[in-house]
RONU-129690 format. One record per residue: residue in three letters; z, y, x of N, C-alpha, C in turn. Coordinates in nm, 3 decimals, always signed. Layout:
% RONU-129690
  type      nzz      nyy      nxx     cazz     cayy     caxx      czz      cyy      cxx
   ALA        Z        Y        X        Z        Y        X        Z        Y        X
...
//
This chain:
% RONU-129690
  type      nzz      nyy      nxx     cazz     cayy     caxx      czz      cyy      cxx
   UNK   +2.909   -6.030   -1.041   +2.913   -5.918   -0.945   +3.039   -5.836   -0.971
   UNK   +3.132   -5.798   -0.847   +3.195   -5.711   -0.919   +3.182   -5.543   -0.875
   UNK   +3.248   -5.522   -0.984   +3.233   -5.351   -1.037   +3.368   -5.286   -1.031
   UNK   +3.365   -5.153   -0.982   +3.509   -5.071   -1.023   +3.557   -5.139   -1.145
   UNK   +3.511   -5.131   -1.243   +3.601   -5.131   -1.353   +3.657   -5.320   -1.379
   UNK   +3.591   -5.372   -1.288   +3.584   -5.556   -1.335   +3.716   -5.595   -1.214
   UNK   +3.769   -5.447   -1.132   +3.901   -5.452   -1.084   +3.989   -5.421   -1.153
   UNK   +4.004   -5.373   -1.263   +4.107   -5.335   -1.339   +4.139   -5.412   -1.476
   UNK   +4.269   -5.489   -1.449   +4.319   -5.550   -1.551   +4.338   -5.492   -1.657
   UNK   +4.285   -5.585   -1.776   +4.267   -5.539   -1.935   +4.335   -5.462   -1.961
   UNK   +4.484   -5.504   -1.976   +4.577   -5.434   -2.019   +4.666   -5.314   -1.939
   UNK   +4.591   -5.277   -1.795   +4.657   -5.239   -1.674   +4.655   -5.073   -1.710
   UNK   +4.795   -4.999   -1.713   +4.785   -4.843   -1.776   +4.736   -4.748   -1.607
   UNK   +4.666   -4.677   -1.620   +4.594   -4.613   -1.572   +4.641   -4.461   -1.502
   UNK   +4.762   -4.397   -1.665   +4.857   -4.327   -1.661   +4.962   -4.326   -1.675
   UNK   +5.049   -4.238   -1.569   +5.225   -4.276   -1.543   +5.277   -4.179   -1.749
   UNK   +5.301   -4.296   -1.780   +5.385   -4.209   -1.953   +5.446   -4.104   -1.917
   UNK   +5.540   -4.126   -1.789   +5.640   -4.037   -1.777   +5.598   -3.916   -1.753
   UNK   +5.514   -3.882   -1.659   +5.488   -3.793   -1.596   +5.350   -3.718   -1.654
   UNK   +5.272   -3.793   -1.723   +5.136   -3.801   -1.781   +4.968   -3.778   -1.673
   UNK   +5.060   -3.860   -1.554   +4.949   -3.809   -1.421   +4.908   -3.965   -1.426
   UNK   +4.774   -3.969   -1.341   +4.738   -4.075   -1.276   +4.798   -4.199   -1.193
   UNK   +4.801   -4.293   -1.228   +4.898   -4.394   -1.134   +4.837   -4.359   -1.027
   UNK   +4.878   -4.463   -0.905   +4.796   -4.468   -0.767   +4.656   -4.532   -0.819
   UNK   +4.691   -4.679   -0.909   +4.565   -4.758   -0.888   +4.489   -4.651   -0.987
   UNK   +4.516   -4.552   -1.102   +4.413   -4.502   -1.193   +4.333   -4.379   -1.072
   UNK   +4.431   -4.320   -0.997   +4.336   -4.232   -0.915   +4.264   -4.293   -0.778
   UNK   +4.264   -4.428   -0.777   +4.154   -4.499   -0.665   +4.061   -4.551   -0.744
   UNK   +4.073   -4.552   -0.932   +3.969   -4.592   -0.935   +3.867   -4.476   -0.971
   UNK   +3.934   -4.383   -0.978   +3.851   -4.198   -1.003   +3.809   -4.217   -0.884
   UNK   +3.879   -4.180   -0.782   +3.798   -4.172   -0.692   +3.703   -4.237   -0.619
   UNK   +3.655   -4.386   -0.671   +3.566   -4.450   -0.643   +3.464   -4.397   -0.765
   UNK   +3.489   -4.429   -0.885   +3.385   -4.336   -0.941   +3.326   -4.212   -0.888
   UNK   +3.376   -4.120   -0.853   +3.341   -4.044   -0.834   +3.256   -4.042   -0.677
   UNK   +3.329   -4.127   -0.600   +3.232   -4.122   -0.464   +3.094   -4.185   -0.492
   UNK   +3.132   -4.300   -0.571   +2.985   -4.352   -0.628   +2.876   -4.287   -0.716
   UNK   +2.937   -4.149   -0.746   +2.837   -4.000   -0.805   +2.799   -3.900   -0.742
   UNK   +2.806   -3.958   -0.594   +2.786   -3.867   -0.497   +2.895   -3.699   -0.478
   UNK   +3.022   -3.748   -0.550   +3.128   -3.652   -0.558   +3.216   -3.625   -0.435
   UNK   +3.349   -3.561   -0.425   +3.446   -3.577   -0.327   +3.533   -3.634   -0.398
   UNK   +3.596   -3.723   -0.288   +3.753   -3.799   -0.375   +3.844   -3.641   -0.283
   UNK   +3.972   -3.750   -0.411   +4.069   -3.627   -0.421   +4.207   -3.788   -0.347
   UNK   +4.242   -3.734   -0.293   +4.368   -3.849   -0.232   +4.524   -3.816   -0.350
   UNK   +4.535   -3.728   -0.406   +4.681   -3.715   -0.493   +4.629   -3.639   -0.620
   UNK   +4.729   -3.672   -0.751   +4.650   -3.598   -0.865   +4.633   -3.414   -0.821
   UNK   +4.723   -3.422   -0.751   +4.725   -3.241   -0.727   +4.597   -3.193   -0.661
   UNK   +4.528   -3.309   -0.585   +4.431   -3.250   -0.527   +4.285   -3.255   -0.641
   UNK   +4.322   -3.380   -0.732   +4.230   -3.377   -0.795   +4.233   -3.259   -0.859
   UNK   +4.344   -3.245   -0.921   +4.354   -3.076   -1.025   +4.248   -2.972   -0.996
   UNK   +4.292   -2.961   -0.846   +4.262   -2.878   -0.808   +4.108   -2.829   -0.761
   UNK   +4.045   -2.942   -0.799   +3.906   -3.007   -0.764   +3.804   -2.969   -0.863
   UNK   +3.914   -2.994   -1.001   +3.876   -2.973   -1.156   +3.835   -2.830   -1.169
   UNK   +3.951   -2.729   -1.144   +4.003   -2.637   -1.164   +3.887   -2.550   -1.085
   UNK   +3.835   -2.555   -0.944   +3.701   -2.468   -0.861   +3.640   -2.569   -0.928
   UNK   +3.599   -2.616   -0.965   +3.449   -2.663   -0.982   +3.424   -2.594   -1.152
   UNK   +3.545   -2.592   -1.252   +3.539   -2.519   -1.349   +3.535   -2.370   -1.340
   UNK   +3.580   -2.333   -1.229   +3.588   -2.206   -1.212   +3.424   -2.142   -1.147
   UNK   +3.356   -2.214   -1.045   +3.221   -2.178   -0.990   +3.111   -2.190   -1.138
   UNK   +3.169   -2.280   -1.207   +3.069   -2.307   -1.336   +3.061   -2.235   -1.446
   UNK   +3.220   -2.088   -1.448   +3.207   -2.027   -1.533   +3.126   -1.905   -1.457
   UNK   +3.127   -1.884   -1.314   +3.054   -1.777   -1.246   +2.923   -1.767   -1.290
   UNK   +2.867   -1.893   -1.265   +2.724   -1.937   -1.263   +2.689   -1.894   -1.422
   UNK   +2.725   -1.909   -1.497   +2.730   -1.891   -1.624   +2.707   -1.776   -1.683
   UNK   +2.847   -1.670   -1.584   +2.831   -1.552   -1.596   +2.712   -1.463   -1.566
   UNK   +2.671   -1.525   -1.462   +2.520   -1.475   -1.416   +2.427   -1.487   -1.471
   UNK   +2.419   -1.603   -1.499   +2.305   -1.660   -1.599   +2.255   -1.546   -1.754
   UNK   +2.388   -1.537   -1.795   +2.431   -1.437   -1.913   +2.382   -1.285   -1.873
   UNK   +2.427   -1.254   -1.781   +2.356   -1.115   -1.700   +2.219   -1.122   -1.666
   UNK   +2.188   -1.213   -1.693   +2.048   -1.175   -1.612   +1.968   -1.202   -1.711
   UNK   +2.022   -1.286   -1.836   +1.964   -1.296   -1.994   +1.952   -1.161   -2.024
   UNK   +2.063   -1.105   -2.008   +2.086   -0.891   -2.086   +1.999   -0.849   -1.992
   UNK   +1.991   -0.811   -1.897   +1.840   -0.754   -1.838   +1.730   -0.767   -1.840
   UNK   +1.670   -0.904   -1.838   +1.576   -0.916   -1.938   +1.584   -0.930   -2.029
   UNK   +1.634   -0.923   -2.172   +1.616   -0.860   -2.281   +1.602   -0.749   -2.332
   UNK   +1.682   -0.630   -2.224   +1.692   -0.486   -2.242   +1.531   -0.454   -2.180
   UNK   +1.491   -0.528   -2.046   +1.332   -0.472   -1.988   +1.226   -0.520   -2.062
   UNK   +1.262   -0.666   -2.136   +1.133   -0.679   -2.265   +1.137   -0.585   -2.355
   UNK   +1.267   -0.530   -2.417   +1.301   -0.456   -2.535   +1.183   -0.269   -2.508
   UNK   +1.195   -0.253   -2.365   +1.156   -0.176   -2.336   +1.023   -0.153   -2.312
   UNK   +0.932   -0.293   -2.283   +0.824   -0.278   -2.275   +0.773   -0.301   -2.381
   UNK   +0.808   -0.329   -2.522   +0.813   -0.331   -2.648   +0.750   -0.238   -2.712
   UNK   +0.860   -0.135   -2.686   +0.889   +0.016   -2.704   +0.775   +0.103   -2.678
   UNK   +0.723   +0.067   -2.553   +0.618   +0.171   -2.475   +0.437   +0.087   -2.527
   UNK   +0.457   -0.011   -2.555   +0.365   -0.051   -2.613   +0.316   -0.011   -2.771
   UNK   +0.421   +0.081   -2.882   +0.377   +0.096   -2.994   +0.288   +0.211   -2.981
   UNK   +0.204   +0.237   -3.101   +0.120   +0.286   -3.093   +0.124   +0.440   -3.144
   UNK   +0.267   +0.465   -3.198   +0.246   +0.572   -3.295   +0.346   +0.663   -3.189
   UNK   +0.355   +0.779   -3.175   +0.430   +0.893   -3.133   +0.513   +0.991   -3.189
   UNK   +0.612   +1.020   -3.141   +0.689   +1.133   -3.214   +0.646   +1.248   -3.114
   UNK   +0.639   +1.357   -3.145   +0.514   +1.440   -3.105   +0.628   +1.573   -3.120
   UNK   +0.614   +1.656   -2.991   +0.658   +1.792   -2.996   +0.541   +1.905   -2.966
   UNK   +0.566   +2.022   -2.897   +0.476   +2.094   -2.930   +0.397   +2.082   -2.789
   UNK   +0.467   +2.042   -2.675   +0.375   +2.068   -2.566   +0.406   +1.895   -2.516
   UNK   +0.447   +1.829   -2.578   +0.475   +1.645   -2.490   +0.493   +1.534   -2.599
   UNK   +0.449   +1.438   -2.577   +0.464   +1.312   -2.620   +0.577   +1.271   -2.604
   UNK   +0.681   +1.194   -2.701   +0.760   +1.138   -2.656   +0.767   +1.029   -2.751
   UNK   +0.788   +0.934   -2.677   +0.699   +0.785   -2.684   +0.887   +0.727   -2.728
   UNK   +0.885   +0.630   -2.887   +1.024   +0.559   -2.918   +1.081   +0.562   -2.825
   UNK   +1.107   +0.485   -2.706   +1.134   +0.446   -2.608   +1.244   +0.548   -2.519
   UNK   +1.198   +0.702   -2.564   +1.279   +0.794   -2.485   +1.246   +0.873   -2.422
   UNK   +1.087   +0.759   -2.389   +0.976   +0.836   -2.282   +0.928   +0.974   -2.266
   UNK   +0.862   +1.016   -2.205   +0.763   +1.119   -2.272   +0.653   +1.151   -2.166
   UNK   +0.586   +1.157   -2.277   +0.432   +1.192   -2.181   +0.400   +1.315   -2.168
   UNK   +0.375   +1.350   -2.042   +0.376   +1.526   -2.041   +0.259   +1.545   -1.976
   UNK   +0.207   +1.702   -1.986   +0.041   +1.681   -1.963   +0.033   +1.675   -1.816
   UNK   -0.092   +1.655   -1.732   -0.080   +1.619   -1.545   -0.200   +1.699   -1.556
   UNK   -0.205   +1.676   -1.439   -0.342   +1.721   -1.315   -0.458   +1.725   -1.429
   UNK   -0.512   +1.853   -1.451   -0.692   +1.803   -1.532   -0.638   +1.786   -1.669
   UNK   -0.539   +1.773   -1.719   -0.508   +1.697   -1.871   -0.431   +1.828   -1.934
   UNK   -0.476   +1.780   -2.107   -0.374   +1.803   -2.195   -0.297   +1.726   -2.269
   UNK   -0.223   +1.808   -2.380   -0.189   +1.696   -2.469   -0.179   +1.757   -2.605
   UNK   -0.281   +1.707   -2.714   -0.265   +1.743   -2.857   -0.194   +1.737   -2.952
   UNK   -0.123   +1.812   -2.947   +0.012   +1.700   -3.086   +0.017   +1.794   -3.198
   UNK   -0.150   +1.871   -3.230   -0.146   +1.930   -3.348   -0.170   +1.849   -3.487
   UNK   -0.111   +1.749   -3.447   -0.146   +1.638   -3.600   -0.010   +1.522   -3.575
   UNK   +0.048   +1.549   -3.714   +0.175   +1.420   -3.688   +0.202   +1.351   -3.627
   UNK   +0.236   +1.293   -3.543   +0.260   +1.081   -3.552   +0.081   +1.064   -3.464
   UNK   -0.006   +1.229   -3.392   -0.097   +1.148   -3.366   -0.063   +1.246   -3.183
   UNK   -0.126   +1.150   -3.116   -0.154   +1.238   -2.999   -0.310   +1.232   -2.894
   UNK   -0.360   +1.307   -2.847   -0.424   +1.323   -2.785   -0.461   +1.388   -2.629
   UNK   -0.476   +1.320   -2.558   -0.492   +1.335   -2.417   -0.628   +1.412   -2.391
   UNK   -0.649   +1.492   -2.316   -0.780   +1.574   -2.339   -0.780   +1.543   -2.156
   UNK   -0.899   +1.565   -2.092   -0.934   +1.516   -1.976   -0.985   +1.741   -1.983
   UNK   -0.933   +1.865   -1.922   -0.992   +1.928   -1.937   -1.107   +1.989   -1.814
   UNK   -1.076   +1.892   -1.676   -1.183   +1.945   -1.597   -1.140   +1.845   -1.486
   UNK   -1.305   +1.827   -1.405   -1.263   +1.723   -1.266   -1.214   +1.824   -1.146
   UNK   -1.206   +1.884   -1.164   -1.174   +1.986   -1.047   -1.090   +1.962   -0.945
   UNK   -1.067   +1.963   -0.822   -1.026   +1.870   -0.718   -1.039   +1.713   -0.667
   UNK   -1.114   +1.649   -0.772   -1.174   +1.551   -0.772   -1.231   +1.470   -0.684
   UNK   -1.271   +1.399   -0.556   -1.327   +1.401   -0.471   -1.432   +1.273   -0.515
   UNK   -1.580   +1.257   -0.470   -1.660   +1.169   -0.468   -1.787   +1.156   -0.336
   UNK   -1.820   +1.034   -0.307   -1.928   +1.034   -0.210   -2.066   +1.096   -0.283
   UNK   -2.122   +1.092   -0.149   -2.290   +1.098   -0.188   -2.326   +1.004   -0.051
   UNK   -2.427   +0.916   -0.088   -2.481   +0.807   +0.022   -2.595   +0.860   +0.087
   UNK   -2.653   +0.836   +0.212   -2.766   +0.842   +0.233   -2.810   +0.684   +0.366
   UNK   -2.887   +0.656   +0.296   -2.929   +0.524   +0.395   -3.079   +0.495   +0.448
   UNK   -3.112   +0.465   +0.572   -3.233   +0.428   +0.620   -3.260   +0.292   +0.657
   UNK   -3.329   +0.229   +0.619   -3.332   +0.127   +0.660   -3.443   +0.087   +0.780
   UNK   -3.391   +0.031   +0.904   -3.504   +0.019   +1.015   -3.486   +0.164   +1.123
   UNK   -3.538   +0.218   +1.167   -3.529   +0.317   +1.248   -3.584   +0.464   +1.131
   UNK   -3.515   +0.540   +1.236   -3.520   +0.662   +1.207   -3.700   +0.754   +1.230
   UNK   -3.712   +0.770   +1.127   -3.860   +0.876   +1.229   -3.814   +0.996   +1.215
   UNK   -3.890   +1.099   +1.297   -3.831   +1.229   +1.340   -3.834   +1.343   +1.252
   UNK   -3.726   +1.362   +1.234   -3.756   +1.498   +1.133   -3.758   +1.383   +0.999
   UNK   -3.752   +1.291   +0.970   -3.747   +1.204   +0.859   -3.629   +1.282   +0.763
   UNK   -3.680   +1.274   +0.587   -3.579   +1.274   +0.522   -3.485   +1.143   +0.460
   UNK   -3.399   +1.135   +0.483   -3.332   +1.030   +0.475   -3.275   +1.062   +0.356
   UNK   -3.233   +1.164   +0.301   -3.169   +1.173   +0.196   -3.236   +1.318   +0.130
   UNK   -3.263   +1.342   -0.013   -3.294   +1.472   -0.069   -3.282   +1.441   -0.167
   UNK   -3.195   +1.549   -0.261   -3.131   +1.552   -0.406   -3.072   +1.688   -0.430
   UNK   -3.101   +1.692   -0.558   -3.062   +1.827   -0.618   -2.861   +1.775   -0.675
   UNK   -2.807   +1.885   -0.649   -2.699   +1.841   -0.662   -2.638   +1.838   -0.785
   UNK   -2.579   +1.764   -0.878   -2.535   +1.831   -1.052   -2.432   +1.901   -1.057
   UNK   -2.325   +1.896   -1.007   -2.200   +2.035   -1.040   -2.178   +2.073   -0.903
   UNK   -2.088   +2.190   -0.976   -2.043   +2.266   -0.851   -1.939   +2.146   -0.751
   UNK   -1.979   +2.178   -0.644   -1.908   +2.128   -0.554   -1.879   +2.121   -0.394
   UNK   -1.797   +2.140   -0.326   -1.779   +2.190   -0.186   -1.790   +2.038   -0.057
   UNK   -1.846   +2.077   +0.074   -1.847   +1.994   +0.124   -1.738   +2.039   +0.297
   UNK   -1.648   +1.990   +0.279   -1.535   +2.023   +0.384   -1.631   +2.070   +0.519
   UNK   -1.518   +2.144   +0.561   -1.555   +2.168   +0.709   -1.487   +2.102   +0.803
   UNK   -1.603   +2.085   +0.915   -1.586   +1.971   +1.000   -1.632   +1.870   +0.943
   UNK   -1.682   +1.878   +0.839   -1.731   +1.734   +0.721   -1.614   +1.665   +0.735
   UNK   -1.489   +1.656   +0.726   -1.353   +1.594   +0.718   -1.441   +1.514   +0.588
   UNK   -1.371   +1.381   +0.610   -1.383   +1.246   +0.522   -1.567   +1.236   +0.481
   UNK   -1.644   +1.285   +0.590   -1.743   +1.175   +0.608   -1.780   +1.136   +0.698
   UNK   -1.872   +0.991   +0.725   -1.886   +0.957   +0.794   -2.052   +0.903   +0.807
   UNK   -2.046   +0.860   +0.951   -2.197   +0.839   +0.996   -2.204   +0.691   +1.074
   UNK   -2.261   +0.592   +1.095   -2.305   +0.460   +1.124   -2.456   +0.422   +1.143
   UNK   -2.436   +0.299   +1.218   -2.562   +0.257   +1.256   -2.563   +0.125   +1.288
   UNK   -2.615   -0.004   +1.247   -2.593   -0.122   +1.254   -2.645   -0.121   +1.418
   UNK   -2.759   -0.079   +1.483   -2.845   -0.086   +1.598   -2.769   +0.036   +1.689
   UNK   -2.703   +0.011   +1.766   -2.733   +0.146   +1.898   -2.816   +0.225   +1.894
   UNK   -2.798   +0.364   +1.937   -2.909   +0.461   +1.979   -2.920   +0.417   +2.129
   UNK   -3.047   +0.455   +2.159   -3.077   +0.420   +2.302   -3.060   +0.582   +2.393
   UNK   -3.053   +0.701   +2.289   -3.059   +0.817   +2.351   -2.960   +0.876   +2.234
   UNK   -2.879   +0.989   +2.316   -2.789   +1.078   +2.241   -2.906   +1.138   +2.106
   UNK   -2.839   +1.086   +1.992   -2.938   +1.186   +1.846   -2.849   +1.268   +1.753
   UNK   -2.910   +1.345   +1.695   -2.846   +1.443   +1.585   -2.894   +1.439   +1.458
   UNK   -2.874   +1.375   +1.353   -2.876   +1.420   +1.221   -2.820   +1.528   +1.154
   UNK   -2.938   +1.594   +1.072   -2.860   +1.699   +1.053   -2.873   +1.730   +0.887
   UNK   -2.781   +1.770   +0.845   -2.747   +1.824   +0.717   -2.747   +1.936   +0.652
   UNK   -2.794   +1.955   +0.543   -2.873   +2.074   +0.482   -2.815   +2.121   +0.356
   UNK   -2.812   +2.244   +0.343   -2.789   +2.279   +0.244   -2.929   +2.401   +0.192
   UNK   -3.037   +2.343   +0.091   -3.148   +2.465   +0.096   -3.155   +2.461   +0.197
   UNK   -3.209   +2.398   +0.283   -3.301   +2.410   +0.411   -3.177   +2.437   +0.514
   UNK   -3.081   +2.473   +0.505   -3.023   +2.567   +0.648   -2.889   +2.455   +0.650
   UNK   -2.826   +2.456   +0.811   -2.786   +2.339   +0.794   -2.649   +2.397   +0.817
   UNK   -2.564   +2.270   +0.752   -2.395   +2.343   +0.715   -2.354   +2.174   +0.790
   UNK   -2.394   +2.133   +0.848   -2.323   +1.985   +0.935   -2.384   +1.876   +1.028
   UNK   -2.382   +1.844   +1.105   -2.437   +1.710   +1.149   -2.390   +1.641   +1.173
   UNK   -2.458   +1.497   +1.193   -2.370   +1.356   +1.227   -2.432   +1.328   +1.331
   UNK   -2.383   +1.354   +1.444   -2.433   +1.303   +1.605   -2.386   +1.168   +1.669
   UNK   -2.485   +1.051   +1.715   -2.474   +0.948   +1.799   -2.480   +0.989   +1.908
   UNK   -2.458   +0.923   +2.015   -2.407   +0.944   +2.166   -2.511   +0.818   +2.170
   UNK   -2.548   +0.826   +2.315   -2.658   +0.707   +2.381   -2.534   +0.551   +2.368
   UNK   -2.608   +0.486   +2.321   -2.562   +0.338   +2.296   -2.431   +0.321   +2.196
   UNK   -2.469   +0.457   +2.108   -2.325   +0.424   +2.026   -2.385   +0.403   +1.873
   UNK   -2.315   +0.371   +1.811   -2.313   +0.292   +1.660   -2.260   +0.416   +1.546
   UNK   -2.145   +0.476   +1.615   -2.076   +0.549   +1.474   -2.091   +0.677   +1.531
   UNK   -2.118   +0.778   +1.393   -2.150   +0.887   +1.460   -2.027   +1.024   +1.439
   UNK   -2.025   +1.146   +1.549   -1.934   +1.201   +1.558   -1.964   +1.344   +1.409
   UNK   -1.909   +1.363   +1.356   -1.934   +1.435   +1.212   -1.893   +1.609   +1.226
   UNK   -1.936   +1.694   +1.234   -1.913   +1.830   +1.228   -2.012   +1.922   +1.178
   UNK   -1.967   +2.009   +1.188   -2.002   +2.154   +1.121   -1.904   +2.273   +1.024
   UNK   -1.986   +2.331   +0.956   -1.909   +2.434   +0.885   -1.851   +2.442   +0.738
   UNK   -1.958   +2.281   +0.737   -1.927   +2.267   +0.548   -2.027   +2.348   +0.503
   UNK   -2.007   +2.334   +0.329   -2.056   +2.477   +0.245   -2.024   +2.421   +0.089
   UNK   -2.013   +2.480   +0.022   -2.009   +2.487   -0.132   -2.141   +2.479   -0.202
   UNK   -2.147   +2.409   -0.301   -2.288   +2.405   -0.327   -2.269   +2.430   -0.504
   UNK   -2.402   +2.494   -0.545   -2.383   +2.488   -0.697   -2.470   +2.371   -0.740
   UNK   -2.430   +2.364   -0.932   -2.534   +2.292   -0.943   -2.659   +2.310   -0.909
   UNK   -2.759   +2.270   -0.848   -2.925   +2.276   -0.841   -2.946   +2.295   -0.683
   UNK   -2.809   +2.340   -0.620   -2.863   +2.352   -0.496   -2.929   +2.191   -0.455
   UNK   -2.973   +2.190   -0.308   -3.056   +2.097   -0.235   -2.956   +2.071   -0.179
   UNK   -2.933   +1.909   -0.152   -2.910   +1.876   -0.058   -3.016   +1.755   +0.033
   UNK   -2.955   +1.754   +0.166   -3.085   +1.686   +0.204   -3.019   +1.651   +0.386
   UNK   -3.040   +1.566   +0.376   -2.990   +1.449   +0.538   -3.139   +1.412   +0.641
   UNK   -3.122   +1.513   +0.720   -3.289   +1.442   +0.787   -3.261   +1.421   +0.931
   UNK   -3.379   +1.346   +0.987   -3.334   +1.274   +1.099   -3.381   +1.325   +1.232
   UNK   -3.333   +1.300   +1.334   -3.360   +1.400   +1.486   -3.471   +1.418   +1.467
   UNK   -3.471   +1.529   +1.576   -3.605   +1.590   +1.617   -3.689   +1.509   +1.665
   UNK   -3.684   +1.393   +1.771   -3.724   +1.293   +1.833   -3.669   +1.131   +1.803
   UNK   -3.774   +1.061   +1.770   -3.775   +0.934   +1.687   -3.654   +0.871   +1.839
   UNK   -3.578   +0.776   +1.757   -3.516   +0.705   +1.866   -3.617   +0.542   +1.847
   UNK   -3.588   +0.476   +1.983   -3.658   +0.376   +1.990   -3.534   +0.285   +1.966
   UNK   -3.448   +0.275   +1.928   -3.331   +0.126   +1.908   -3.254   +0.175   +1.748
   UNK   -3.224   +0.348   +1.766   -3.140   +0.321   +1.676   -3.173   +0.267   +1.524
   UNK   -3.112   +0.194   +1.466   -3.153   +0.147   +1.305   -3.070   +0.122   +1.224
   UNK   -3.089   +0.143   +1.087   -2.992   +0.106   +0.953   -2.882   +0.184   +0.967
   UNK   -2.928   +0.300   +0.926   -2.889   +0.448   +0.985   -2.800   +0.468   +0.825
   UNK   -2.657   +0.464   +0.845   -2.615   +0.536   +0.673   -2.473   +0.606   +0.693
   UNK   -2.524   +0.733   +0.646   -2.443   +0.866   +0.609   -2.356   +0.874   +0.477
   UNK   -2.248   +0.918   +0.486   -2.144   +0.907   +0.396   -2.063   +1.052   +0.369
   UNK   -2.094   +1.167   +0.292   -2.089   +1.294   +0.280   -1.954   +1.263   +0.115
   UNK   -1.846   +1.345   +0.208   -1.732   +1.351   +0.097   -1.765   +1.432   +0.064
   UNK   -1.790   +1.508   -0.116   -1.753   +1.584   -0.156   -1.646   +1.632   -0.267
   UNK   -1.627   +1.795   -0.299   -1.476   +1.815   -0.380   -1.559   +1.903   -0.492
   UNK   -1.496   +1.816   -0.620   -1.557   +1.945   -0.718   -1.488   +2.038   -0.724
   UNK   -1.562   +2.132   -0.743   -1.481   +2.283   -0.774   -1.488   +2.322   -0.880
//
């Protein structure tokens, strides 16, 4: 079979002495090597040079990048390193963490740094806090039904307009209804359905409640015949 190289006579020089470039036949047989590596031929040594020369040059870019992007991640591991130890250098009102960091006190918090190298985060109140309270029926409503009654544990306010709660019903009402909401008996909101509707429209005046007050979710005056799986969703804010 023959091969590039089973064209070139044993003793056949490849390079001009004089000049120290490629003969013709040494750069046809580069450039068959090289087309056979899925390369570009070069037609004169100058073009080959020059072939050498960008392809050495894109390879020191690539390189360069490569190297940059080694130092950035090493500096962002180095850093998450840092924020991971456990011990603190401690001033009088902030943490400041090896790293540079510092932890300073937020919303509800302190910070203890009456002991060396130690720190402590203190949680000192939920105050602005927001959480639900649920109330759910399952099946239809009966009239005047309590759907929901509970004594409340901390202080806490329930928006006006009842902003961020809400009212639902898997079943349609077949007639406009009103649920209504209590605070100790007297009512500070309701959640009203409209005839053939599902979600209900939420208002009133709000109220603040302490611990122990009542709360309590009860159902229209008049039983509906469709509506069902009746559930109330009351935002409240601690105070």
């Amino acid at each position: 079979m023959t091969t590039t190289l089973s064209r070139v006579q044993a003793k056949e020089s490849l390079v001009d002495t004089k000049t120290g470039q490629l003969t013709v036949r040494g750069l046809r047989l580069f450039n068959d090597i090289i087309g056979r590596l899925g390369g570009e031929s070069a037609n004169t040594n100058s073009e080959l040079s020059a072939a050498v020369v960008a392809a050495t040059a894109s390879a020191a870019a690539a390189q360069t990048t490569a190297n940059t992007a080694q130092t950035t991640a090493t500096t962002a591991q180095a850093d998450i390193d840092a924020t991971q130890l456990a011990v603190f250098v401690t001033t009088s009102a902030n943490a400041t963490i090896p790293n540079a960091r510092v932890l300073s006190t937020g919303t509800n918090t302190t910070i203890d740094t009456g002991t060396a190298n130690v720190v402590k985060v203190n949680v000192t109140t939920f105050t602005g806090l927001t959480y639900p309270i649920f109330a759910y029926k399952i099946g239809l409503v009966n009239a005047t039904e309590n759907i929901l009654r509970v004594r409340i544990p901390v202080a806490c306010s329930l928006a006006a307009s009842l902003a961020g709660s809400y009212g639902d019903a898997r079943v349609a009402f077949t007639a406009a209804k009103v649920i209504d909401i209590q605070k100790n008996g007297a009512s500070v909101g309701t959640a009203s359905f409209g005839a053939g509707g599902t979600v209900a429209t939420m208002a009133g005046a709000g109220a603040s409640f302490a611990a122990g007050d009542l709360l309590a979710v009860i159902g229209p005056a008049v039983m509906d015949v469709t509506g069902a799986d009746v559930g109330i969703t009351l935002l409240f804010t601690r105070t």
